[in-house]
N, C-alpha and C positions, 0 to 999 in steps of 0.2 A: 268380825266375819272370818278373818285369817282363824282367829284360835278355833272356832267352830269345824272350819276345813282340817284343821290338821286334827281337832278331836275324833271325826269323824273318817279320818284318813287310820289313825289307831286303831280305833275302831273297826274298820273294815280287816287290814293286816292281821291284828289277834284271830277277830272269826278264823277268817280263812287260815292262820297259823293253824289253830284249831283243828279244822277239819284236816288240815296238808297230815297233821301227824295222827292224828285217829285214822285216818286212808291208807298209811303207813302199816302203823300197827297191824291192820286188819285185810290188807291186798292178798294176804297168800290164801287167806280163807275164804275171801271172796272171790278167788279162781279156780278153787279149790274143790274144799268142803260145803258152799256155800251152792252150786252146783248141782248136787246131789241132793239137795234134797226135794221133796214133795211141794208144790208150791200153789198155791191158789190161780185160777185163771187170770183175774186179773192182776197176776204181779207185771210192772212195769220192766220191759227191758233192761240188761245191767248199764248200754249206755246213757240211758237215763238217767242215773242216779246222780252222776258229775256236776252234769251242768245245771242239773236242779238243786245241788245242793250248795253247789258257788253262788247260783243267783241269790238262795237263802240268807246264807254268807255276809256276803255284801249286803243286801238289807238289814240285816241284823247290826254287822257294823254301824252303817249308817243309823240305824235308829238306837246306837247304842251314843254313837259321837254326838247325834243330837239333845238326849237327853243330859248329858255330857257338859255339854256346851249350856248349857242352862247354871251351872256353876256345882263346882262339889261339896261346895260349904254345905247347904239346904239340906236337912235332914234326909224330906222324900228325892230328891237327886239320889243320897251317898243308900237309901234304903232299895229304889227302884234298879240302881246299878249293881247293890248286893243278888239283889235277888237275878238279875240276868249273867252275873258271872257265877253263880248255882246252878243256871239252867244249865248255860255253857258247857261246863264242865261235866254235867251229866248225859247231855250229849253225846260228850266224847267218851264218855262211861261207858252207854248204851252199846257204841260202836266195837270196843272193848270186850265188851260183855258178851252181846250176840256173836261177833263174829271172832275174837281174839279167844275166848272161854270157850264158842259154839255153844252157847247155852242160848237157848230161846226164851225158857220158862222165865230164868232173869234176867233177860235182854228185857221180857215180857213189865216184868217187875218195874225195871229200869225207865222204862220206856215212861209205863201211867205216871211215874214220880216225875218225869222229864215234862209229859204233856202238863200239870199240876204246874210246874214252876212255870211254864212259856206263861200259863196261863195268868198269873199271881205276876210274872212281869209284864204282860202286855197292862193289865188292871192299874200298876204302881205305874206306869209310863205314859198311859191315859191321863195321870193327874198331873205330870209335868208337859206330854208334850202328846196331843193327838194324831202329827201325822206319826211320830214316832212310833205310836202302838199300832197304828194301820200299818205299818211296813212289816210289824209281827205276824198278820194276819194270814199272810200263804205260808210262813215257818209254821204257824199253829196247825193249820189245815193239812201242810204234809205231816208233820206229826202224827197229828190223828188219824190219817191214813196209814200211816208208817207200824202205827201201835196197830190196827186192822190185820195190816199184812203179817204184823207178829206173831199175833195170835192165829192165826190160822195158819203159820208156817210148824210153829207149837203144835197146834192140834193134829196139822197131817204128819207130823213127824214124834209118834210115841219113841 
């Protein structure tokens, strides 16, 4: 139980390391340039974006220490963790991409490859650990929302 805890305790710190330095990178753009542009009705206020995204975070963590804690010898453990430190990192791509680049088209890009791996990990973490991939399940759905709001911030903004 202890190593579970503290699996799951790395777990949570990398996400959120994660996000703290993608937020970094990409704060001036998103006071900025980000702003400015054209936006679909229903884009969510910018305080929204935080505490949705920490809560994300933290479940990701967690459902990353849990599959974790399952041991990392096991092929589909060291295969299902490959594939969420992919998403991860893509992630923080997207974050990069759209707002550090201000490019949409390949935030655009970034994004469907990003929803593609949540997907391909939540699938790999269903076979070690079921509540693990249900805690994927509001990450995927903002996702897929997130990819919505891309494309249409895309669209209104030739």
């Amino acid at each position: 139980m202890k190593k579970r805890i503290l699996y799951i305790t790395i777990g949570i710190l990398v996400c959120l390391l994660i996000g703290f330095l993608s937020s970094i990178a990409t704060q001036s753009s998103v006071n900025d340039w980000y702003t400015t542009l054209n936006k679909p009705s229903f884009t969510p206020p910018n305080e929204l974006f935080a505490p949705v995204w920490t809560a994300l975070y933290i479940m990701m963590g967690i459902s990353a220490g849990m599959v974790w804690s399952k041991g990392y010898h096991h092929i589909w453990v060291k295969t299902a963790l490959y594939h969420f430190v992919f998403q991860l990192l893509f992630n923080a791509l997207w974050s990069i991409v759209f707002f550090g680049l201000k490019n949409p088209l390949l935030g655009l890009v970034v994004i469907l490859v990003l929803l593609t791996l949540i997907m391909l990990t939540i699938k790999w973490f269903r076979i070690i650990s079921r509540p693990a991939a249900y805690l994927l399940v509001p990450y995927v759905l903002w996702v897929g929302f997130a990819a919505v709001l891309n494309y249409r911030i895309w669209a209104l903004n030739p």
